[in-house]
Biopython code that builds the backbone (N, CA, C, O; Angstrom):
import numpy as np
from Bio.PDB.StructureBuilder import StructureBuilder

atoms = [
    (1, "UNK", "N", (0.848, -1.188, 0.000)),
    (1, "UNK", "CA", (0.000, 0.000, 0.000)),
    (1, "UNK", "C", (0.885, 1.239, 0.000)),
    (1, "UNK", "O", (2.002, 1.112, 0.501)),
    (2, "UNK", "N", (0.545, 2.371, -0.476)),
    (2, "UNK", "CA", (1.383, 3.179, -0.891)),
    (2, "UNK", "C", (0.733, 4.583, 0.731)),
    (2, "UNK", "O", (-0.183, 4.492, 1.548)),
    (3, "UNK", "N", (1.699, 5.574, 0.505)),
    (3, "UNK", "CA", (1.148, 6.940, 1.277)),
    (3, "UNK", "C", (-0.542, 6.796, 1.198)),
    (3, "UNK", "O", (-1.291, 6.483, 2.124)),
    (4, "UNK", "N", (-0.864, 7.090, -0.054)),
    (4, "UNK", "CA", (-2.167, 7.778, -0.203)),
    (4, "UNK", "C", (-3.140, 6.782, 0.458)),
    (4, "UNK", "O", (-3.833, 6.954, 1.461)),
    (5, "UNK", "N", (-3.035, 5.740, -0.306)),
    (5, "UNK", "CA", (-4.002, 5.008, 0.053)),
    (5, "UNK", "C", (-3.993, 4.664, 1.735)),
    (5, "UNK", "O", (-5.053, 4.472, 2.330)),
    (6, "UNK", "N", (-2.931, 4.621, 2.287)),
    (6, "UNK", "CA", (-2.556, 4.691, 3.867)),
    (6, "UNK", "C", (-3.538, 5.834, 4.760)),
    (6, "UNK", "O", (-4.171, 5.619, 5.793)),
    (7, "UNK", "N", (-3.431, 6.982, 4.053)),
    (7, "UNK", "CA", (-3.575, 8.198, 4.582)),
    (7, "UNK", "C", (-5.651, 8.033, 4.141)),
    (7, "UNK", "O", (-6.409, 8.111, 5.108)),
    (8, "UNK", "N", (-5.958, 7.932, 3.440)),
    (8, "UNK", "CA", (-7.168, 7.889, 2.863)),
    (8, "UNK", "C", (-7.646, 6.809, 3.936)),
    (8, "UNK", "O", (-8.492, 7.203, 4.740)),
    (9, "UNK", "N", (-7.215, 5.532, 4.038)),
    (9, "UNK", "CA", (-7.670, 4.458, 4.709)),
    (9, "UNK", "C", (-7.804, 4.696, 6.409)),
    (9, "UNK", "O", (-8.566, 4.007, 7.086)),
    (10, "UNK", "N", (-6.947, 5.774, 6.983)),
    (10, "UNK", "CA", (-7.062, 6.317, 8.334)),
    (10, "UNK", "C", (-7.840, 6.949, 8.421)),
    (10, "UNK", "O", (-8.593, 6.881, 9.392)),
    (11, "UNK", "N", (-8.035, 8.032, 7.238)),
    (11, "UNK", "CA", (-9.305, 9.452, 7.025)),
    (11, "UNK", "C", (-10.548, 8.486, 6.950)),
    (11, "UNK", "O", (-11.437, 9.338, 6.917)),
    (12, "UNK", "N", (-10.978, 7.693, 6.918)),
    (12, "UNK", "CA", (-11.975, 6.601, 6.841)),
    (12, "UNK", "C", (-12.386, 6.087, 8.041)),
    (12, "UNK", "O", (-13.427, 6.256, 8.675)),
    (13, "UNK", "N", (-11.409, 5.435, 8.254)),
    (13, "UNK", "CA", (-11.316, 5.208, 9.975)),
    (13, "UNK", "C", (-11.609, 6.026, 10.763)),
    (13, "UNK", "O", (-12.574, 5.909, 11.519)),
    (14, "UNK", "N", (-10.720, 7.148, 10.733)),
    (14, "UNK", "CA", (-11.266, 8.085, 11.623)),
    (14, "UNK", "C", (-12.678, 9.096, 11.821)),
    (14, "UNK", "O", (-13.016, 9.922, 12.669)),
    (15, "UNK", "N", (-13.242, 8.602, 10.672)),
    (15, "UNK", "CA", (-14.766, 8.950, 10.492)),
    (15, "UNK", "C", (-15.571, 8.118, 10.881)),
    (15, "UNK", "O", (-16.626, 8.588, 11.308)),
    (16, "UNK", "N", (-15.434, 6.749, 10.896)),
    (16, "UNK", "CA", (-16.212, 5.858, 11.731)),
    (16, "UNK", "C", (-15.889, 5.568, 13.290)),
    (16, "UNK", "O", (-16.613, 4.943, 14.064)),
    (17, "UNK", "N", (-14.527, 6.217, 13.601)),
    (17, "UNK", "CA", (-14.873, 6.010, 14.875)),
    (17, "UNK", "C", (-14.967, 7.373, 15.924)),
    (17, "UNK", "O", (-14.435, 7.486, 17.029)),
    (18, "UNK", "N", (-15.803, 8.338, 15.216)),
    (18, "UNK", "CA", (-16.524, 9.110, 15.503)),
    (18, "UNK", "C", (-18.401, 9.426, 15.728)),
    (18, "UNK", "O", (-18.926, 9.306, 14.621)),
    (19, "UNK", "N", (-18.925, 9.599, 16.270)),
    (19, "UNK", "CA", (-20.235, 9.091, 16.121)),
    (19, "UNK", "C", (-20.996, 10.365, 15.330)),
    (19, "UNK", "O", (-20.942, 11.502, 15.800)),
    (20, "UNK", "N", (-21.802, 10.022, 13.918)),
    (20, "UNK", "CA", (-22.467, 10.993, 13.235)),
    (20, "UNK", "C", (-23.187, 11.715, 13.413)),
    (20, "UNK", "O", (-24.297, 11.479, 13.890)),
    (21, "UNK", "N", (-22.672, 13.050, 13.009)),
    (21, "UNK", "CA", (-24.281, 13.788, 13.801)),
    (21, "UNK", "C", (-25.588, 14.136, 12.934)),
    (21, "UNK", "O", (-25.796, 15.337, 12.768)),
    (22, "UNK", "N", (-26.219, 13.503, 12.535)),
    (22, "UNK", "CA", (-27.647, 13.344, 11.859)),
    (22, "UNK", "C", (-28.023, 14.402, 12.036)),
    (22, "UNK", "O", (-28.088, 15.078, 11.009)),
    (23, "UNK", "N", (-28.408, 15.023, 13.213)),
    (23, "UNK", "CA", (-29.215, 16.149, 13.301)),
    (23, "UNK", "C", (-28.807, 17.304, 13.230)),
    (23, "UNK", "O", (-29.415, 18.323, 13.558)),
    (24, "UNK", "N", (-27.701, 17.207, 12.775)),
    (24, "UNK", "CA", (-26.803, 18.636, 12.388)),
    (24, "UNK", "C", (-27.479, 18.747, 10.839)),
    (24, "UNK", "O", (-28.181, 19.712, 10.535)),
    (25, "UNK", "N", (-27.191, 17.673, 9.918)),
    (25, "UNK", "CA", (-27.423, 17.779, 8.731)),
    (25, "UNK", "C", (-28.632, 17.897, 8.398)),
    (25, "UNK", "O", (-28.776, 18.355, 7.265)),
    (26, "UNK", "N", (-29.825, 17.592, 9.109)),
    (26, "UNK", "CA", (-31.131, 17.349, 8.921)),
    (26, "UNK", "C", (-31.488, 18.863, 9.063)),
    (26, "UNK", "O", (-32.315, 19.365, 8.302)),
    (27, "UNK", "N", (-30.670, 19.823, 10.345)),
    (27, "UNK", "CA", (-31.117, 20.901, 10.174)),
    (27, "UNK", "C", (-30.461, 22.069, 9.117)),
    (27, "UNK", "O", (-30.730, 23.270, 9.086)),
    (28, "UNK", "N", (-29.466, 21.274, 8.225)),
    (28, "UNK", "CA", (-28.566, 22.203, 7.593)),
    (28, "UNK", "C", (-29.844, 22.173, 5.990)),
    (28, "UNK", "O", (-29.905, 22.797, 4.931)),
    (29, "UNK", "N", (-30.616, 21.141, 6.616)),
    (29, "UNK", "CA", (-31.808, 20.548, 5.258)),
    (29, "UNK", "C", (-30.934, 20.138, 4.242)),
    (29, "UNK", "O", (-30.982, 20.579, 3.094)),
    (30, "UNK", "N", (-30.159, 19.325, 4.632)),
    (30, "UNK", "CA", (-29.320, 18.071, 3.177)),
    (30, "UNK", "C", (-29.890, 16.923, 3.130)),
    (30, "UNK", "O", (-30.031, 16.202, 2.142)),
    (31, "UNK", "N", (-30.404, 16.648, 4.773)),
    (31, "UNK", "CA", (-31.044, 15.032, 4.012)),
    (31, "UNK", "C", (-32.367, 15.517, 5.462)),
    (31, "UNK", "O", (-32.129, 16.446, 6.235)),
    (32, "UNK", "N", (-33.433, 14.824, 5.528)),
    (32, "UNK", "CA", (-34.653, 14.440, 5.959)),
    (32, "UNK", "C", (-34.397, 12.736, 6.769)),
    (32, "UNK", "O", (-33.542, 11.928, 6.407)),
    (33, "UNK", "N", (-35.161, 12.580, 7.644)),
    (33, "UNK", "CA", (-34.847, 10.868, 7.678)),
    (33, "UNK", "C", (-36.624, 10.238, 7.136)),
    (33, "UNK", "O", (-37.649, 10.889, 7.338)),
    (34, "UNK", "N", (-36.584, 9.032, 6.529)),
    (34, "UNK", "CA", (-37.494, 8.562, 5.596)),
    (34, "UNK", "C", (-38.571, 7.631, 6.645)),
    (34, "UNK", "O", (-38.240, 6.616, 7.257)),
    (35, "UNK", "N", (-39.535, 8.092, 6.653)),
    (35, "UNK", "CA", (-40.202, 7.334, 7.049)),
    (35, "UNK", "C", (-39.934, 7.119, 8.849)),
    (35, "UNK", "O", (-40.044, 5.945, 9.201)),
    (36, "UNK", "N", (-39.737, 7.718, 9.518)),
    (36, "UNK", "CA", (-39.122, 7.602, 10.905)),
    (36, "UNK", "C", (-38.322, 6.244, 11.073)),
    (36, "UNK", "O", (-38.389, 5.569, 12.100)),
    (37, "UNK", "N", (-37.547, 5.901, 9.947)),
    (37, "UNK", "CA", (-36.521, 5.201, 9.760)),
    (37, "UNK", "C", (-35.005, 5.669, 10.873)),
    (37, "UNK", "O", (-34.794, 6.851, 11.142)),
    (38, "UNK", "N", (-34.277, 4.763, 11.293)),
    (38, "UNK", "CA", (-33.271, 5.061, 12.075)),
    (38, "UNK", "C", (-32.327, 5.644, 11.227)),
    (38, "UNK", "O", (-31.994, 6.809, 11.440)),
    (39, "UNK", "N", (-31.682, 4.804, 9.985)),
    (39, "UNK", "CA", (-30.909, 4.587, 9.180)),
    (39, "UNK", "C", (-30.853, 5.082, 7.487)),
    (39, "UNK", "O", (-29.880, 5.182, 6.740)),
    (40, "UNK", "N", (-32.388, 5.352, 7.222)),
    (40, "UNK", "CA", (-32.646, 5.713, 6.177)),
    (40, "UNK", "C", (-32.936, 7.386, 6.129)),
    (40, "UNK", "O", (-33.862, 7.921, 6.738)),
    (41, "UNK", "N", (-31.868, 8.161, 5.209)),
    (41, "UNK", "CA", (-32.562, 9.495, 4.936)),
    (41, "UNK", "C", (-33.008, 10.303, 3.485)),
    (41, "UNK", "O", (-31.926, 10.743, 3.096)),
    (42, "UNK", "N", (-33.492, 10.496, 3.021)),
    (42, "UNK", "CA", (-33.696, 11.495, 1.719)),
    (42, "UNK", "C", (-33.311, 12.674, 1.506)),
    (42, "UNK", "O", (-33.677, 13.634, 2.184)),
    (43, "UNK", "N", (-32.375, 12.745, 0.350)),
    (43, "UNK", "CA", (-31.369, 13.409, 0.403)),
    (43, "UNK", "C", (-31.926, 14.901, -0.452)),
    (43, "UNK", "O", (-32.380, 14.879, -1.596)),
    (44, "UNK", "N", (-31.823, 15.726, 0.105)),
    (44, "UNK", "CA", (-32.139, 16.850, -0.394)),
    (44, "UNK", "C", (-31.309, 17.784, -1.272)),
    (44, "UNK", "O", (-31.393, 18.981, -1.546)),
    (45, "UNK", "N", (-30.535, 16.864, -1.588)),
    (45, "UNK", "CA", (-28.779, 18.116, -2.399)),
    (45, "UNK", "C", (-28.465, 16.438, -3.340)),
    (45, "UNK", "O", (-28.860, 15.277, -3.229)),
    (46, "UNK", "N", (-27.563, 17.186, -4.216)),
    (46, "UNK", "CA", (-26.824, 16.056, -4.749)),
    (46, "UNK", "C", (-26.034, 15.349, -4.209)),
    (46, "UNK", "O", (-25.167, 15.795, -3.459)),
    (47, "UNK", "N", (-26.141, 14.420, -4.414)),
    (47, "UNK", "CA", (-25.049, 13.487, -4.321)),
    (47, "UNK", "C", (-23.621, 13.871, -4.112)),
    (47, "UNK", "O", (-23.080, 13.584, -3.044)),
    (48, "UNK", "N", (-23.010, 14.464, -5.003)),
    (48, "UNK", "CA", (-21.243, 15.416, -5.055)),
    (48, "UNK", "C", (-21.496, 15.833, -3.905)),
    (48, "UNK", "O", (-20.642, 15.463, -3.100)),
    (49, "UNK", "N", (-22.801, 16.827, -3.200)),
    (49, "UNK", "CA", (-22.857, 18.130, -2.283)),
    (49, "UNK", "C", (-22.591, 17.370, -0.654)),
    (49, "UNK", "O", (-22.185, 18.040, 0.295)),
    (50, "UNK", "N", (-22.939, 15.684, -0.537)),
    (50, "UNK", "CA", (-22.978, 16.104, 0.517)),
    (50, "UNK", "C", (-21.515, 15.279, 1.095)),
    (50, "UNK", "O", (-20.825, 14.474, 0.470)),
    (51, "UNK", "N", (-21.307, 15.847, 2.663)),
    (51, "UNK", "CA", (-20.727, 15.851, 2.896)),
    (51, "UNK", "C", (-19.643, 14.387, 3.349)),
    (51, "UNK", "O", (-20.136, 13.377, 3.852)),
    (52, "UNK", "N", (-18.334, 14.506, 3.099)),
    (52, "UNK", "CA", (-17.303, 13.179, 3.429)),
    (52, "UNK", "C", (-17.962, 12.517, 4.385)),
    (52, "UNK", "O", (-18.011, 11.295, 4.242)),
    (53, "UNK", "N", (-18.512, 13.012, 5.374)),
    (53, "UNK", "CA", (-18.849, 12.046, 7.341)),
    (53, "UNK", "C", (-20.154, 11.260, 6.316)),
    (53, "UNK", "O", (-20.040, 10.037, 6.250)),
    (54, "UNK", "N", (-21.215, 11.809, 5.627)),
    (54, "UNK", "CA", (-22.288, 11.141, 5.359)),
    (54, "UNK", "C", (-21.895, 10.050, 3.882)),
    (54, "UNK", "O", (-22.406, 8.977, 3.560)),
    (55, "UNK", "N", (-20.861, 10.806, 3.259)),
    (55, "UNK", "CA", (-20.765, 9.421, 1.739)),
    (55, "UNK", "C", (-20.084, 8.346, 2.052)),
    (55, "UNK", "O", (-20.320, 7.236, 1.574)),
    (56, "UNK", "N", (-19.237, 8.585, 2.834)),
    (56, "UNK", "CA", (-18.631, 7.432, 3.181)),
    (56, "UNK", "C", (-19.553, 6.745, 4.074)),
    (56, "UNK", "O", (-19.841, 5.584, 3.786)),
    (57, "UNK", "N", (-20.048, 7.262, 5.084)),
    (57, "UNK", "CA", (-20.902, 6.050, 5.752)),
    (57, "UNK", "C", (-22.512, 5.476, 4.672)),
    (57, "UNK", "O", (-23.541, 4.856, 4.940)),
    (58, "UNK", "N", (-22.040, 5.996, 3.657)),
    (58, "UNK", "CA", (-23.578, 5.454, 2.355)),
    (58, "UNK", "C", (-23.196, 3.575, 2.643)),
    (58, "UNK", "O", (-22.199, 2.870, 2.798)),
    (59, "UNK", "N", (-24.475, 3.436, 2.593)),
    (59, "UNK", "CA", (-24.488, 1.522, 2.645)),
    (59, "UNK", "C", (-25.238, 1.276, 1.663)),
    (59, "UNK", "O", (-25.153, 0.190, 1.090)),
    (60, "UNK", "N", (-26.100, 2.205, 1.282)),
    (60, "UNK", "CA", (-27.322, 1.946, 0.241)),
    (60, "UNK", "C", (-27.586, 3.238, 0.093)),
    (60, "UNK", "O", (-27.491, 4.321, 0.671)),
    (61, "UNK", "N", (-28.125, 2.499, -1.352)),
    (61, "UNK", "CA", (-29.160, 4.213, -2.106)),
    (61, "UNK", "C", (-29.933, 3.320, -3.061)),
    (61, "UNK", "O", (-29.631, 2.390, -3.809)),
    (62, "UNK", "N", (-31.562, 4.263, -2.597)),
    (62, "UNK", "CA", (-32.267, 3.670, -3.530)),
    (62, "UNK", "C", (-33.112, 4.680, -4.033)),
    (62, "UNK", "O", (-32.608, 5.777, -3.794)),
    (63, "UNK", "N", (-34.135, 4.766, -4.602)),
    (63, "UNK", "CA", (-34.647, 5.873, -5.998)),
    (63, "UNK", "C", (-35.996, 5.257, -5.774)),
    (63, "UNK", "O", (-36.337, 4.234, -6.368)),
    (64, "UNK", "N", (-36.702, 5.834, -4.982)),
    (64, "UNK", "CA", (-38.232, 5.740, -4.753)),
    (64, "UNK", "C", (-38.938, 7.089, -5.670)),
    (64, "UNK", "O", (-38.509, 8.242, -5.624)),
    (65, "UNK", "N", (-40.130, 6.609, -6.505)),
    (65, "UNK", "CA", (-40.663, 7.508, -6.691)),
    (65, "UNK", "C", (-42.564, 7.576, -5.704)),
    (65, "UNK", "O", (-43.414, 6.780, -5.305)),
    (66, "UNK", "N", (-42.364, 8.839, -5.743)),
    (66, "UNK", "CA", (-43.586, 9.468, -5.268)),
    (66, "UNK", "C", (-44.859, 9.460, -5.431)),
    (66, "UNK", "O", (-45.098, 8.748, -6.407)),
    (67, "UNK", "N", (-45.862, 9.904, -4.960)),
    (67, "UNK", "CA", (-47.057, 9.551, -5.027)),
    (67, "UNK", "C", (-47.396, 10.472, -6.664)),
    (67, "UNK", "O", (-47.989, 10.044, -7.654)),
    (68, "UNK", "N", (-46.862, 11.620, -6.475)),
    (68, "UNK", "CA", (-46.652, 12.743, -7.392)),
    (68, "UNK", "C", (-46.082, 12.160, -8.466)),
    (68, "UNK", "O", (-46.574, 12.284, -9.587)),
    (69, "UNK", "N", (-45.044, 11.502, -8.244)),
    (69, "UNK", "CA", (-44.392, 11.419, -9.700)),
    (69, "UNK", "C", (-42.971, 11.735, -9.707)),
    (69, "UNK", "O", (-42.101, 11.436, -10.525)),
    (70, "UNK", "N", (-42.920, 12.371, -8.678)),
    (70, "UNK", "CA", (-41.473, 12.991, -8.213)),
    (70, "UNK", "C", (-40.669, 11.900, -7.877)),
    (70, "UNK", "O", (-41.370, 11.044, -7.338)),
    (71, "UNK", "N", (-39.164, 11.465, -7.989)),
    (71, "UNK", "CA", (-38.779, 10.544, -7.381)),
    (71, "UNK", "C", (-37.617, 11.261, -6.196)),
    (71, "UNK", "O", (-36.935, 12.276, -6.339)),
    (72, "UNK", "N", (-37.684, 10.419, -5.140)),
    (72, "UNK", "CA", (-36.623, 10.699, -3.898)),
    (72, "UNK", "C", (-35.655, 9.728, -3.866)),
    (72, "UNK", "O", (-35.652, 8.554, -4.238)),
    (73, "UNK", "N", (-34.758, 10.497, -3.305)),
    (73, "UNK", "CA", (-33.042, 9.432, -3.834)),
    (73, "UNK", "C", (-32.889, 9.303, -2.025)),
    (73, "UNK", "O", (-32.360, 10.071, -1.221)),
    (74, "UNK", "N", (-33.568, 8.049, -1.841)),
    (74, "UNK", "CA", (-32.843, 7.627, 0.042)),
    (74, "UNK", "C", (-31.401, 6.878, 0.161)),
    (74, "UNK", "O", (-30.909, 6.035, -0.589)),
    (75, "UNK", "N", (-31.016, 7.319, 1.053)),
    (75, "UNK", "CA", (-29.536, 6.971, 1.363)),
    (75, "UNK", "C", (-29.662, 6.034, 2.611)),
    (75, "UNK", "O", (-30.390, 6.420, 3.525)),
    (76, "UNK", "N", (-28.792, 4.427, 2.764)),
    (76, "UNK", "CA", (-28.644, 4.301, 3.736)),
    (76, "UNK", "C", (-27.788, 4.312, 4.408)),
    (76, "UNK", "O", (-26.903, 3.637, 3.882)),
    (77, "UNK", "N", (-27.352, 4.850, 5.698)),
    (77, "UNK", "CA", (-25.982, 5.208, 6.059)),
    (77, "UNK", "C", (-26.016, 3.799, 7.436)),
    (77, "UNK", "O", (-26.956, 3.215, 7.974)),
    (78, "UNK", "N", (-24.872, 3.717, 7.557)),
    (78, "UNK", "CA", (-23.968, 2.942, 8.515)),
    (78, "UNK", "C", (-23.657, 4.007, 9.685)),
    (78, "UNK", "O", (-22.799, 4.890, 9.714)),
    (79, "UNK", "N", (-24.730, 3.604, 10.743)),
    (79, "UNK", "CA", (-24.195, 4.756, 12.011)),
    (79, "UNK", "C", (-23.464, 3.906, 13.149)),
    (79, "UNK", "O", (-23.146, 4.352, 14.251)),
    (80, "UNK", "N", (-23.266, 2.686, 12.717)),
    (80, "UNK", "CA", (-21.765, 2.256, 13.923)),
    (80, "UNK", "C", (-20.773, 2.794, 14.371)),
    (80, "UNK", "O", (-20.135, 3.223, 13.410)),
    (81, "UNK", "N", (-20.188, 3.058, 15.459)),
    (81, "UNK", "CA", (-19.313, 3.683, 15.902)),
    (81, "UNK", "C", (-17.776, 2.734, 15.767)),
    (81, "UNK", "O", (-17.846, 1.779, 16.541)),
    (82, "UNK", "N", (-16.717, 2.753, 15.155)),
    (82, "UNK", "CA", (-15.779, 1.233, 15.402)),
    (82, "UNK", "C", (-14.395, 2.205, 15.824)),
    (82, "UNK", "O", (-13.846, 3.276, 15.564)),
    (83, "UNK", "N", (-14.305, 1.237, 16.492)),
    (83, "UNK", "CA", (-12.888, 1.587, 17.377)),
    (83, "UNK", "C", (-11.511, 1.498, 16.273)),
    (83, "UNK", "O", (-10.373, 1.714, 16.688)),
]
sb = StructureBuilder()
sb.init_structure("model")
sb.init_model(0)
sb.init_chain("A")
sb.init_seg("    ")
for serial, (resi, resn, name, xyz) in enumerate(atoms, 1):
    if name == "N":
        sb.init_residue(resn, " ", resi, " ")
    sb.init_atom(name, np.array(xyz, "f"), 0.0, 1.0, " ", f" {name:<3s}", serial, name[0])
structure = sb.get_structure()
């Protein structure tokens, strides 16, 4: 393994063993949580926009459409804490 990938693989780490703060972002209005789901939120920004703590913990994404017609892009994130 080289520097980067070393350095990238700690910056990773060290985001999971921090605990996420959901309700920071929910009030910054980037994502919503779906359905009073723990784990599941709907993302209100693109994809690129949001932030390193939330893409990296992505486990899933799925593309529900709406009653409307509209479709919502839910994200599922990984909120484990690992040492």
């Amino acid at each position: 393994m080289n520097t980067k990938e070393t350095e990238e693989l700690q910056r990773n780490m060290d985001i999971f063993s921090t605990p996420l703060d959901v309700e920071k972002y929910i009030d910054e209005g980037l994502i919503s949580r779906y359905k009073n789901t723990k784990t599941q939120f709907v993302i209100h920004c693109s994809k690129d926009e949001l932030p390193e703590e939330v893409s990296v913990r992505a486990n899933k994404i799925e593309v529900l459409t709406n009653k409307d017609g509209s479709n919502a892009l839910v994200l599922g994130l990984d909120l484990k804490v690992r040492k």
